[in-house]
C-alpha positions in Angstrom: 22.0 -3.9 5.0 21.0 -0.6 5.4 20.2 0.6 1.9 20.1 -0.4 -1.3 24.0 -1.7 -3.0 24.8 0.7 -5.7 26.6 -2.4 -7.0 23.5 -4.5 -7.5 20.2 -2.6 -7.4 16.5 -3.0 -6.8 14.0 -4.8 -9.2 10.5 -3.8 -9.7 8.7 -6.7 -10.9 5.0 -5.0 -12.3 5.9 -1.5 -12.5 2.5 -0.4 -13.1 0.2 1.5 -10.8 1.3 1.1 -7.3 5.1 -0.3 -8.8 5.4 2.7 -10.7 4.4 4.6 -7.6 7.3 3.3 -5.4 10.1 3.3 -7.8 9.2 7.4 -8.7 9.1 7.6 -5.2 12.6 5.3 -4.1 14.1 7.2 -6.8 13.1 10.6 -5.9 14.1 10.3 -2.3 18.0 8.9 -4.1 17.3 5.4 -2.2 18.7 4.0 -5.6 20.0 5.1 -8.5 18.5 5.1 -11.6 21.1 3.1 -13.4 20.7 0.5 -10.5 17.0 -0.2 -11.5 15.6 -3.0 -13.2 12.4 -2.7 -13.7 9.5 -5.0 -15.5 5.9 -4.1 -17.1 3.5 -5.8 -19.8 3.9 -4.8 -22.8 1.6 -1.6 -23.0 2.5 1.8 -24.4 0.8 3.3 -21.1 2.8 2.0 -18.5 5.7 2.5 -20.3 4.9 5.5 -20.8 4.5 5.9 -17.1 7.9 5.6 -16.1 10.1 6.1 -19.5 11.4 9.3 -18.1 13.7 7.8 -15.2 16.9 6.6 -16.8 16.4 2.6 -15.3 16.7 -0.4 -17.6 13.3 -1.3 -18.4 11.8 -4.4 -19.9 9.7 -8.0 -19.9 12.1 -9.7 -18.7 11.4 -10.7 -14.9 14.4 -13.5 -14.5 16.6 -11.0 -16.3 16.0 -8.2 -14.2 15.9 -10.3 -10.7 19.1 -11.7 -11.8 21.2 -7.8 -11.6 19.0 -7.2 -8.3 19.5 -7.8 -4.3 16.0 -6.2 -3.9 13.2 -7.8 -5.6 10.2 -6.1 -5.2 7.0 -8.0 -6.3 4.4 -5.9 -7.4 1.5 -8.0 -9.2 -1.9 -9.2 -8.7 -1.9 -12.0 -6.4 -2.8 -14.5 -8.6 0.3 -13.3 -10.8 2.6 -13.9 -8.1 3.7 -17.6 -7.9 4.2 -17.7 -11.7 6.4 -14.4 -11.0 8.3 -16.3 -8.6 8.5 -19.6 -10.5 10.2 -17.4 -13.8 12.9 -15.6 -11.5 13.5 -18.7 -8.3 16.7 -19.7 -9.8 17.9 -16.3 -9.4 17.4 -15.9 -5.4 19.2 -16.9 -3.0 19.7 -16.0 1.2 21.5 -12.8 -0.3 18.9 -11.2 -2.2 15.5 -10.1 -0.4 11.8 -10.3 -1.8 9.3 -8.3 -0.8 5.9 -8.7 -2.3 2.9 -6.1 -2.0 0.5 -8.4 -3.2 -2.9 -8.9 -1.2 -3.6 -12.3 0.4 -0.2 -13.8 -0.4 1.2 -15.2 2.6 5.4 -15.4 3.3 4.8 -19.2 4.0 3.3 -19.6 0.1 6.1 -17.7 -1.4 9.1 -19.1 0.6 7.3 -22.8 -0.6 7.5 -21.5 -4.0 10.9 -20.0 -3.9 12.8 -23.0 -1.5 16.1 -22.7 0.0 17.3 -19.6 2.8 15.8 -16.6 0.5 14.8 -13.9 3.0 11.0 -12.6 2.4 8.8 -9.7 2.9 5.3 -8.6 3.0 3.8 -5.7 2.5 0.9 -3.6 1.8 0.8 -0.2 0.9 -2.0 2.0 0.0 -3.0 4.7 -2.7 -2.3 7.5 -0.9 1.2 6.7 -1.6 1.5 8.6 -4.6 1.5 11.6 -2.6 3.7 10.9 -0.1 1.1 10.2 2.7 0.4 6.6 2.6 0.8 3.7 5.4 2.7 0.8 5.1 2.0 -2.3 6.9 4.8 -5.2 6.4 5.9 -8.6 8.1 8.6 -10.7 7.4 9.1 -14.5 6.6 11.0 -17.0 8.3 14.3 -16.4 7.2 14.1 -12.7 7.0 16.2 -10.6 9.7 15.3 -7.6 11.9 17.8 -5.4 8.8 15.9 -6.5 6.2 12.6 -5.5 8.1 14.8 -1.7 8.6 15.6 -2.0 4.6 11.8 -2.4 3.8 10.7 0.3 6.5 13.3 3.1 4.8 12.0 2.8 1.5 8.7 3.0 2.3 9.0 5.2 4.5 9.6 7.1 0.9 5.8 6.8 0.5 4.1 7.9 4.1 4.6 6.3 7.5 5.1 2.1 7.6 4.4 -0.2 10.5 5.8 -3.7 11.2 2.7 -6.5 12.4 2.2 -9.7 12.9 1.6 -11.7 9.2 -1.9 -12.9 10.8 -3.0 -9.1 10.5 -2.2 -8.5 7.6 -5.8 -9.3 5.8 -7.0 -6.8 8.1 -4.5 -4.2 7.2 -5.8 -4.9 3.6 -9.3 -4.8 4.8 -8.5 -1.6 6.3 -5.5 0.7 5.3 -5.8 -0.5 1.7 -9.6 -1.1 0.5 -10.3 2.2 3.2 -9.2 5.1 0.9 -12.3 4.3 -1.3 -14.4 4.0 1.6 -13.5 7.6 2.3 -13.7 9.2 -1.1 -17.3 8.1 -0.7 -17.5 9.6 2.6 -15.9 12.8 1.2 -18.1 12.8 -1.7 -21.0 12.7 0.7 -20.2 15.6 2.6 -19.7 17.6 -0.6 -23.1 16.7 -1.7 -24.9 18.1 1.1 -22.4 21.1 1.0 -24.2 21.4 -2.8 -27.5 20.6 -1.4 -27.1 23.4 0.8 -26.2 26.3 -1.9 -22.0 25.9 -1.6 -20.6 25.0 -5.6 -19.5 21.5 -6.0 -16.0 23.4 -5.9 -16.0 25.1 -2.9 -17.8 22.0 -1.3 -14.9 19.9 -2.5 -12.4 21.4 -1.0 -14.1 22.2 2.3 -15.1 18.6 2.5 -11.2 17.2 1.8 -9.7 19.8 4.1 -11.9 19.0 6.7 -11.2 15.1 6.6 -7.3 15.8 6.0 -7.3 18.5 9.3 -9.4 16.1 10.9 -6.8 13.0 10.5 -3.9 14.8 11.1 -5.4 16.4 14.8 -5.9 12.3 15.4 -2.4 11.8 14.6 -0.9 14.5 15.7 -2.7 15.1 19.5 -2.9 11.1 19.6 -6.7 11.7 21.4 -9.2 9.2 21.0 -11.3 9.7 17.7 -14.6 9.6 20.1 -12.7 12.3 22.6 -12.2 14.7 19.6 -15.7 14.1 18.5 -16.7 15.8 21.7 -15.1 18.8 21.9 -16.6 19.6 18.3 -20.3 18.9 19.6 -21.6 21.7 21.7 -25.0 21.2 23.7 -27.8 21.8 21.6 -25.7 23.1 18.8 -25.7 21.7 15.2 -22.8 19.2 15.0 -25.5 17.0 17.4 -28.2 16.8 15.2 -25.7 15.7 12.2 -24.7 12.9 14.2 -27.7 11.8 14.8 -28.6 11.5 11.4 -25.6 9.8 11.1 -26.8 7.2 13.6 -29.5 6.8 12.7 -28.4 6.0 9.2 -26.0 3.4 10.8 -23.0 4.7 9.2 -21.0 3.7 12.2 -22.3 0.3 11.9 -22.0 0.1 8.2 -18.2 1.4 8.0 -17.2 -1.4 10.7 -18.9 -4.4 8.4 -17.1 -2.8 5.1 -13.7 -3.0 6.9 -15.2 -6.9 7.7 -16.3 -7.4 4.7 -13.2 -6.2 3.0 -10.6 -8.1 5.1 -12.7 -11.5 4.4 -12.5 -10.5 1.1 -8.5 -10.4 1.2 -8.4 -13.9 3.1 -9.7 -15.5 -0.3 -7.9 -13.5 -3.2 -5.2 -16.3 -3.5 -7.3 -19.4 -3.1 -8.4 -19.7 -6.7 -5.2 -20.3 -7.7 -5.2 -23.9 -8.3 -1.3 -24.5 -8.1 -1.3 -23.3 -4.6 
């Protein structure tokens, strides 16, 4: 089970944002075909819209389109999910395989829901998806196999790079990979601002700023150097970068980024629990 059946599909259950996201993506990379999508939105013009282009069946329907699927691919706010599940159960089985990309919602809680063998996934993506440079984190369920795990990674692997953990990270991967793209944008839009404070167009300060924090992340990747070693070899004796960070400590941005991240991953630990049913 190394790719998707052409006889029997993949179904995208909440093809909005971050749904619509990874079937343009699965699609574009030929991990299915378009006639062997099913996928599902509310009943609003923009997300239909969004993905009316691709030649998939599209509709309401969540049990219908689970039912011509071996891939089900949950996509909805957690809260959403177990009524998701509850509509299409009596369409799974240990052949088909569920992956869900809903915060907070554990494998345990959804194979509860489901019953019986039916293989599950979990996983979190992140924003940067839609350009192809996201991170994936997933984990599987109980009765999910090391191939279904290899499915999951290839198609998202369509979206950036994915990497398998332990389920007990996996608030901290939200925490982290997922809430972390805003953090950064504010970062960004911080180092833009005192490019403007300093004379440089918003423009030009822009792109300076988001070129710099791109190179910067891909040397990390790329060199595989400690953040703090690479910090170094930018800050000369008495030169300028120094002072900066000094400022920066001093303003405990350090400190502050660590407790967001904290904050953040709590914050994923109780998105579920006002569900009442669970």
């Amino acid at each position: 089970m190394t790719e998707i059946s052409a006889a029997k599909g993949l179904a995208v259950l909440g093809a909005g944002k971050m749904g619509g996201i990874l079937l343009e993506a699965f699609l574009k990379h030929g991990l299915v075909a378009p006639a062997q999508v099913f996928a599902t939105v509310r009943q609003t013009s923009s997300e239909r819209r969004s993905i009316s282009s691709a030649q998939i069946t599209l509709g309401t329907d969540n049990r219908a389109a689970a039912k011509n699927a071996e891939v089900i691919l949950i996509c909805v706010k957690p809260l959403a999910v177990g009524a998701v599940l509850d509509e299409i159960h009596s369409e799974l089985n240990e052949h088909k395989l569920v992956i869900s990309i809903a915060a907070a919602v554990s494998t345990e809680y959804m194979e509860k829901r489901v019953g019986g063998n039916v293989p599950v996934l979990r996983a979190m993506p992140n924003t940067p998806s839609m350009v192809g440079e996201g991170i994936t984190a997933i984990c599987k369920g109980k009765h999910a196999t090391a191939k279904h795990l290899e499915l999951a990674r290839k198609l998202f692997d369509a979206v950036g790079k994915t990497v398998v953990v332990d389920e007990k990270h996996m608030d901290a991967v939200t925490g982290l990979s997922g809430s972390g793209p805003a953090f950064l944008y504010i970062i960004l839009e911080s180092l833009a601002e005192g490019g403007v404070k300093m004379g440089l167009s918003r423009e030009l300060a822009t792109l300076l700023a988001a070129q710099t924090m791109l190179g910067a992340a891909k040397v990390v990747l790329e060199t595989g150097h400690h953040p703090a070693l690479l910090k170094d070899t930018v800050t000369t004796p008495a030169g300028c970068t120094i002072d900066g960070i000094l400022e920066l400590e001093e303003g405990k941005l350090r400190v502050t980024l660590i407790k967001a991240v904290v904050k953040a991953s709590q914050r994923a630990k109780e998105l579920l629990f006002t569900d009442k049913e669970s």
